[in-house]
N, C-alpha and C positions, 0 to 999 in steps of 0.2 A: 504494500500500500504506500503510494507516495507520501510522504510526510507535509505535514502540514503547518508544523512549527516547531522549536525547540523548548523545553521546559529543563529546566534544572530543580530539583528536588534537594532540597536541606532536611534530614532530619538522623536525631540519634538511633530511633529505632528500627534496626533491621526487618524486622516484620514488615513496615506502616514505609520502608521505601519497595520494599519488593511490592506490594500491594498498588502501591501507586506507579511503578511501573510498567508492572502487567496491564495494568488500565489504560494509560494513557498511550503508551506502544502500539497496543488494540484498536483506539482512536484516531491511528495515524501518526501520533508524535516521534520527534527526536530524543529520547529521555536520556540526560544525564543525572547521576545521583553523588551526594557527599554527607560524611556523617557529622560533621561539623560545621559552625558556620566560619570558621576558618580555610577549612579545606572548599565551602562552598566558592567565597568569596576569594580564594586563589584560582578555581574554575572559570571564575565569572571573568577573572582578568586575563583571562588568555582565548575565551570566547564569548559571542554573543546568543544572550538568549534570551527568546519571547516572553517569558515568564518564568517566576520564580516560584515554586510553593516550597516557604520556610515555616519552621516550627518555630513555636516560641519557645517553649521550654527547651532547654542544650545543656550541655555543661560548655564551660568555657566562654564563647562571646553569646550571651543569650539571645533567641532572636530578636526583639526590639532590636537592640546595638545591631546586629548583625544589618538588620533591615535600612538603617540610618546608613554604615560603609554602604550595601549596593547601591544607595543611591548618592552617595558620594560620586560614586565608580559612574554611575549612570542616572543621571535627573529623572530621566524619561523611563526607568526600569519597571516592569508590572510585579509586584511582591502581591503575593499570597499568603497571609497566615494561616498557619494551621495550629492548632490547638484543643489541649484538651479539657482547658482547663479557662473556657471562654468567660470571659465576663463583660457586659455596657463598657466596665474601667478601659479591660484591654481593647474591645474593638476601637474604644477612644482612641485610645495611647497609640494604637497600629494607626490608622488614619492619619490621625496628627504628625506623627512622624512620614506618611506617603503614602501605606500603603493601598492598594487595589483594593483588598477587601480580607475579610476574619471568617475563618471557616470553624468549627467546630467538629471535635471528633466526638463518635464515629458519625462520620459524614457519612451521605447519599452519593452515591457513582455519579449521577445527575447533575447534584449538586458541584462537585469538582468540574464536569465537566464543562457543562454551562459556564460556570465564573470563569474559567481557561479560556474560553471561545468568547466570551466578552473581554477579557484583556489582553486580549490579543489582537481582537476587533481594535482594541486602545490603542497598541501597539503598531499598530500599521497605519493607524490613521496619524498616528506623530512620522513616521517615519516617512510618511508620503508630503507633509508639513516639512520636515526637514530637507526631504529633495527639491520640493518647491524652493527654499531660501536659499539652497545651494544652488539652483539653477540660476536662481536672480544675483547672487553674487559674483559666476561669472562673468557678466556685461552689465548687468544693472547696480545703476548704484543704491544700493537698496536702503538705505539710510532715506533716502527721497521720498521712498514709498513706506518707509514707517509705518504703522498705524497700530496702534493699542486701543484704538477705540473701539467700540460695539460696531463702529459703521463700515471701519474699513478692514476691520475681522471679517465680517460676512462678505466683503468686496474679495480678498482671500481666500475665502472658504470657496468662492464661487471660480476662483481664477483656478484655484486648486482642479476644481471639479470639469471647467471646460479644456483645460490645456491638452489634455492628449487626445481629444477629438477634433474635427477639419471644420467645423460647424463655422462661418460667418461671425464676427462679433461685431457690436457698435459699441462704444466707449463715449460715454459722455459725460461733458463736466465744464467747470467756468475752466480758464485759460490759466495755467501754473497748476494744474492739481493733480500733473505728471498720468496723461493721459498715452504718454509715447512709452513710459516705462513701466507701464503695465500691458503696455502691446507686447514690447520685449521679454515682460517674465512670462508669458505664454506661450512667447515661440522658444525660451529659451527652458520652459517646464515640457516642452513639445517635442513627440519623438522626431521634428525636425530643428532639433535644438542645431545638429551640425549642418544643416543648409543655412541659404543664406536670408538674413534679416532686411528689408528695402524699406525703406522709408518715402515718403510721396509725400510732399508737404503741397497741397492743390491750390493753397492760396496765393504761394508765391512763383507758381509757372504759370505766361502767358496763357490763355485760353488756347489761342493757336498752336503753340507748341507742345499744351498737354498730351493728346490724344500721341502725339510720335514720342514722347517722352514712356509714354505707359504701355503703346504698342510697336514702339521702332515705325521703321520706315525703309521702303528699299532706294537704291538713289535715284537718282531724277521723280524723286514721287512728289516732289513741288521744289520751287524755286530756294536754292539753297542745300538740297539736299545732294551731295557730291559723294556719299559716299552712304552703301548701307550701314543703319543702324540698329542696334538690338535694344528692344524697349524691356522698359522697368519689369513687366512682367515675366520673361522669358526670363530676364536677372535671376530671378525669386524662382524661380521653376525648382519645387521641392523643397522648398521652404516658405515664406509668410512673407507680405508684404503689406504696409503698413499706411492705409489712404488717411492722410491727417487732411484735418479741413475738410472732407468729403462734401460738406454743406455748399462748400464754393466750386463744384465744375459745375460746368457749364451743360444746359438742357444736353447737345448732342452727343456728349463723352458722358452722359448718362445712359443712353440707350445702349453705347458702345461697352460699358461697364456692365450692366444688367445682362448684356450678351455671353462674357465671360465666367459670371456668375451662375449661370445657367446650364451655359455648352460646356465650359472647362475649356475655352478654347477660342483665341483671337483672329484676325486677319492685320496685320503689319500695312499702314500707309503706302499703296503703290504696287499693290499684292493682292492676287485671288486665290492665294491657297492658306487655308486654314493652321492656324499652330495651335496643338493642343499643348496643354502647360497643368501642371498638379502645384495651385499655390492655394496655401490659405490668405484670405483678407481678413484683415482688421482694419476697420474705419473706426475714426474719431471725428467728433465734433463740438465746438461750444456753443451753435447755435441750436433752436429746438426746430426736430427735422419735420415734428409732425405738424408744425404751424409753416415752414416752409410750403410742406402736402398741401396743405389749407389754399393757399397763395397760391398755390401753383409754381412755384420757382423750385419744386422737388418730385422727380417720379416717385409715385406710390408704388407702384410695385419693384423699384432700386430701393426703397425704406426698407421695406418688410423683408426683402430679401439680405441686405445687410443687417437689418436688428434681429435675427435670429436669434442668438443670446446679446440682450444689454446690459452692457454694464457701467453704473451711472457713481462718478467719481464724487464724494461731499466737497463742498468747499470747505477751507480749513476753519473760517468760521463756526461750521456745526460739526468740529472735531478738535476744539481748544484743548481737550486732554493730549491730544498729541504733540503742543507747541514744544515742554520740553524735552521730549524725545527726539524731536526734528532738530532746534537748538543745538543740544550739544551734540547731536553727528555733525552738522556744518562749525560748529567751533572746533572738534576733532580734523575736520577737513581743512579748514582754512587754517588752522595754525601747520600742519601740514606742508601745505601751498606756500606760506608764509614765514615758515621758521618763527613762529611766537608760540609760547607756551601760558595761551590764555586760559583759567579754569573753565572746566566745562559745568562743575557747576554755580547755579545761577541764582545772586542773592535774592530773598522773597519780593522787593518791590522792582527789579526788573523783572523776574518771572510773571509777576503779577501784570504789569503792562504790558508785557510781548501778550500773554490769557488773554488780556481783556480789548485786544487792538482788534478790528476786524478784518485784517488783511484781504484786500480786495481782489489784490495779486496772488495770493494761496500764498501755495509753497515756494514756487519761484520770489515770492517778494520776501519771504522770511528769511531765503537761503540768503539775497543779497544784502537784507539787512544786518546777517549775523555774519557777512564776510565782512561790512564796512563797520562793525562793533569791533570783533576781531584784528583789522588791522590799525586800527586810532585808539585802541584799549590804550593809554598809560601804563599800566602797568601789567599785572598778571590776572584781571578780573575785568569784565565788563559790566562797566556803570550805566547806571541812565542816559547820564550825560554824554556815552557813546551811541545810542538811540536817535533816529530821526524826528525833528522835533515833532511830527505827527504822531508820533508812538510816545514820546516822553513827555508831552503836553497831558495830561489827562482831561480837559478838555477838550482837545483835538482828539481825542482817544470818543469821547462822548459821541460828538457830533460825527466822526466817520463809522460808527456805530450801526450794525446791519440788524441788529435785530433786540439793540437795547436791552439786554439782561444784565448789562456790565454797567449800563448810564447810571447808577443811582450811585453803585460803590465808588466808582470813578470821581462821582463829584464832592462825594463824599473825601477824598483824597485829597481834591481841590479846596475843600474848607478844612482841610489838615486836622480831618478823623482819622485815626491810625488803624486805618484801614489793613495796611498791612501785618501787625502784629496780630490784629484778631484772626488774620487768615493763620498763620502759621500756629498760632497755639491753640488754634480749633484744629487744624491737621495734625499736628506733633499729640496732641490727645487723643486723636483717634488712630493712628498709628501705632502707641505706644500700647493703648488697650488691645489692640489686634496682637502684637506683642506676647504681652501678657497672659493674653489669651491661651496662643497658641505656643507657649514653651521658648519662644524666642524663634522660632520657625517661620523665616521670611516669607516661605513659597505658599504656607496655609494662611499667613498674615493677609498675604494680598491677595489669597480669595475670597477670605472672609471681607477687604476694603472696597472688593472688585473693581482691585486694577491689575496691570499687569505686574508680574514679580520684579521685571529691570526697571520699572517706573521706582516700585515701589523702594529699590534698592538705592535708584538717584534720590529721590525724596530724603531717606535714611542721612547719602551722606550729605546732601544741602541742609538741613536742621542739626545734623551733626547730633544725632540721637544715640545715646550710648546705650546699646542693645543689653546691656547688664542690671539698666535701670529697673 
């Protein structure tokens, strides 16, 4: 039977590992076994496995401890306790510390098995999560696309979901909200990651010249043309090409578009004979294509044919939690670029301003505002006073306001309510009870805060909270 996963089994008792590898063998697995979690945890560091079932009770490192090293070893590890000796205490104490789940002996065949096939289910679904980020780090700068927020988790979860299929995408979003680098982590999450990636930017090629830009031309196929040319889409042949501005060609490079779309297959400026081409398209746009439809300055059936899968970028606006995550990757970049060693983290009333600014520009205007902070910082921290005076004005902060949730604290700042200290010790309070809570355990802090673990860890060192407290 082909295997279907690997399970490494922790426990002292000879009986209760043979037991459980008769079982899980039968089901298809890999089974490794160790009698201690010593000897587990030397297994575990010379291979990888889908699952772990450790006992808690051992002699030597018990399992708790045991359970804390594998995920030392590995964040992402699925642990299983098994025990005999279950109590509300321990399934706490196991959770809190990571793990998957607390089983109790004598367990149900079912019961193991079931909980196995669900974290494993876990397990693949990180690991496909992990290849996605790896994909986007080879070309994309992925610090750009950030996003710890609920909005552009599921923008993720969905990029995740369409990348290895050929399906048509529209991408849309206001202008900066890096609508071309999520073109790229698709084709680079796509099993035509090694073809080639094209870019078409439609608003800044002649209307004349598009059509021979996207389908070539042979020569003499009009004035000018001395010599054949091969168009953008034959380029991309086997890979993704990428129609930015799609909202700006022109009615009849729309029919011509709609064609290829269709047939998988162009005709070349000057030419009767048909070229078939295997490219995925990704179109973007910042205008809304379905009130062009309306106007008529957009075919309806090139929309539908392109919005197959949409996907619709936030502006940074309705994704403030990710300002300082976006921040300190471009002060990491530009000090970089720069040779400055500005901190990257960001004392509470600039953080507080960059939050409450409504960047019109997205991301592209945050990135240039944290290069030009970066390279005028004085010294090794950037102040206010390296901030554009429409960001460091709180005023100007009001009134360029898109959706006023920030107007009232803002002005409040402006009659010099300390506005800032009440933010920081209403966060560093609830931080610190998260804390508390959960044993000093960062990664259940910040789900209990719901936010992400590295937010939560920047936080930590900008208040400079002493985890012992």
């Amino acid at each position: 039977m082909a295997k279907k996963g690997s399970i490494l089994v922790v426990d002292d008792e000879e009986i209760m590992r043979d037991v459980l590898e008769t079982l899980l063998s039968a089901e298809g697995y890999r089974v490794d076994l160790a009698k201690t979690g010593e000897e587990g945890l030397e297994s575990y560091g010379r291979r990888s496995y889908d699952v772990v079932l450790l006992d808690v009770s051992m002699p030597g490192i018990g399992g708790l401890r045991a359970l804390e090293e594998f995920l030392k070893t590995d964040p992402d590890s699925v642990i299983i306790m098994i025990t005999a000796y279950a109590t509300f205490d321990t399934a706490i104490a196991a959770w809190e510390r990571g793990a998957f789940g607390c089983i109790r002996k004598p367990f149900q065949n079912e019961q193991i098995t079931a909980t196995i096939a669900a974290g494993i289910k876990r397990r693949r679904k990180e690991e496909e999560r992990l290849s996605l980020r790896r994909a986007m780090s080879r070309s994309v700068d992925r610090g750009a696309i950030v996003g710890r927020s609920d909005v552009m988790q599921e923008v993720f979860r969905l990029v995740e979901q369409v990348a290895p299929a050929r399906s048509t995408i529209l991408i849309t979003g206001e202008s900066g909200t890096g609508k071309e680098l999520i073109a790229k982590a698709i084709h680079e999450a796509s099993p035509r990651a090694g073809k080639p990636f094209v870019t078409v930017n439609s608003s800044n090629i002649p209307s004349e010249l598009l059509e021979s830009e996207l389908f070539g031309h042979t020569r003499g196929a009009f004035t000018g043309a001395v010599a054949v040319k091969k168009g953008l889409f034959e380029v991309a042949d086997g890979g993704s090409i990428f129609l930015d501005e799609i909202g700006d060609i022109p009615p009849e490079t729309q029919v011509r578009l709609l064609r290829v779309i269709q047939e998988r297959e162009f005709t070349a400026l000057g030419d009767t004979t048909p070229r078939r081409v295997d490219v995925r398209i990704i179109a973007a746009t910042n205008i809304e294509l379905k009130e062009a439809v309306k106007q008529g300055n957009f075919r309806e059936d090139l929309y539908y044919r392109l919005a197959v899968v949409p996907i619709e970028l936030p502006p940074l606006r309705d994704r403030r939690e990710d300002v300082l995550a976006l921040a300190q990757h471009f002060i990491e970049k530009y000090n970089e670029e720069n040779g400055r060693q500005v901190s990257e983290h960001l004392a509470p009333d600039v953080l507080a301003l960059l939050e409450a600014y409504s960047w019109p520009g997205n991301v592209r205007e945050l990135e240039n505002t944290v290069e030009r902070a970066v390279v005028i910082a004085p010294g090794d921290e950037i102040t206010r006073e390296c901030l554009r005076a429409e960001i460091s004005d709180p005023m100007s902060i009001a009134a360029s306001s898109h959706d006023g949730a920030s107007t009232t604290a803002v002005q409040d700042i402006g009659r010099g309510v300390n506005f800032y200290d009440e933010v920081r010790r209403f966060e560093i309070d609830l931080i610190r009870r998260a804390l508390e809570r959960t044993g000093g355990h960062q990664s259940r802090a910040a789900r209990l805060l719901g936010m992400n673990a590295t937010t939560l860890n920047s936080k930590i060192k900008t208040y400079n909270i002493n985890l012992r407290a």
